[in-house]
C-alpha positions as CSV (number, residue, x, y, z in Angstrom):
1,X,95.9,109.8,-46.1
2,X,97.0,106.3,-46.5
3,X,99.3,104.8,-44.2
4,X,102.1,103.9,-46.9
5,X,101.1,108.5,-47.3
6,X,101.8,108.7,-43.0
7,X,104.8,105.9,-43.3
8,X,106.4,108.3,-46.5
9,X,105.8,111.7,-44.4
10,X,107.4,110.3,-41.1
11,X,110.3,109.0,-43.1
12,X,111.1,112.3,-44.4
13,X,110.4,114.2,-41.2
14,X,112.6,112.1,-39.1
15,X,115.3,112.8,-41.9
16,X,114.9,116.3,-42.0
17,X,115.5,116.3,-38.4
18,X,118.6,114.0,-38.8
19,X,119.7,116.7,-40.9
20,X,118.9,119.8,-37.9
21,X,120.6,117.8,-35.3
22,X,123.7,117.3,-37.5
23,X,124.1,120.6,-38.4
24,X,123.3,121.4,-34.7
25,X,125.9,119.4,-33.7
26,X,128.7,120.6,-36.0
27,X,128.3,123.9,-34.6
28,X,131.4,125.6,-32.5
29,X,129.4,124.8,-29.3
30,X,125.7,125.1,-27.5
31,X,125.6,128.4,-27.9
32,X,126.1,128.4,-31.6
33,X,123.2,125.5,-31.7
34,X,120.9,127.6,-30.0
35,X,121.5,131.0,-32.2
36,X,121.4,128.9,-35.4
37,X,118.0,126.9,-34.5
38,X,116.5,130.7,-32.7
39,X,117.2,132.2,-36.5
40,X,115.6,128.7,-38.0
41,X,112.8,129.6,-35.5
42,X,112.5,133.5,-36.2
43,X,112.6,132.5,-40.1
44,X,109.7,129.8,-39.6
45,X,107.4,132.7,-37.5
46,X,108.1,135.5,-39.9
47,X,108.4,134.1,-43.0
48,X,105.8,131.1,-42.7
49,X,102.9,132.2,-40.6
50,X,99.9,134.4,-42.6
51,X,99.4,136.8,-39.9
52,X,100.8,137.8,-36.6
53,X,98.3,136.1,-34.5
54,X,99.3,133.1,-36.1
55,X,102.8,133.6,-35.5
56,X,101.9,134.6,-32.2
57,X,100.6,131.6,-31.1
58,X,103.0,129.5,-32.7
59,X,105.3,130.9,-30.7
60,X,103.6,130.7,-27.8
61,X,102.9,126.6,-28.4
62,X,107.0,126.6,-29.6
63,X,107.8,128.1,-26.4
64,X,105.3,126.0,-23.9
65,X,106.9,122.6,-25.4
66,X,110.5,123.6,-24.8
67,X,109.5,124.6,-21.3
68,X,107.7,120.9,-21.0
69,X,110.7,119.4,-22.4
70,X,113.2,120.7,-20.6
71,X,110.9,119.9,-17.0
72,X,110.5,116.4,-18.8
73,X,114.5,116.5,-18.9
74,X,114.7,117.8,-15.6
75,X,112.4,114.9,-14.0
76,X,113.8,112.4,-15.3
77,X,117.5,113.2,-14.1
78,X,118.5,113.6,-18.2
79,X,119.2,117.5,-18.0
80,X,123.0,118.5,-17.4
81,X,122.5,121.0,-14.5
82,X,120.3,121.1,-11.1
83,X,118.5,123.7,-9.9
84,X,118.5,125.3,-6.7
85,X,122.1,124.0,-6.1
86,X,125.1,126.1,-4.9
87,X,127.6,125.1,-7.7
């Protein structure tokens, strides 16, 4: 691949995730965000994977970078809550 190929690929990945997030964010609340991108993500695994190995592991990859991210969050002081708090 060429780079102008890598430069044209990012460009529409990062819009395509413009997109998510907006939709994301119009939703009626967090909640709502999180059932409509765990249906994106049950549609991706189900419908997009050849076997169930392979959907297996995606998941399991899906499911160790949201844990990494959300400890990432937590490290850095960006994540809403604290744990092992009282309130």
């Amino acid at each position: 691949m060429s780079d102008d190929d890598l430069e044209k690929e990012a460009r529409v990945i990062i819009e395509s995730v413009t997109e998510i997030l907006c939709i994301l964010n119009e939703a009626p609340g967090p909640n709502a965000s999180l059932q409509i991108l765990s249906a994106a993500t049950v549609f991706v695994l189900c419908n997009g994977m050849a076997s169930a190995q392979d959907a297996d592991q995606a998941y399991q990859v899906f499911m160790n970078v949201i844990a990494e991210a959300l400890q990432r969050a937590e490290d850095s002081g960006s994540a809403m809550w604290t744990r092992g708090t009282l309130h």
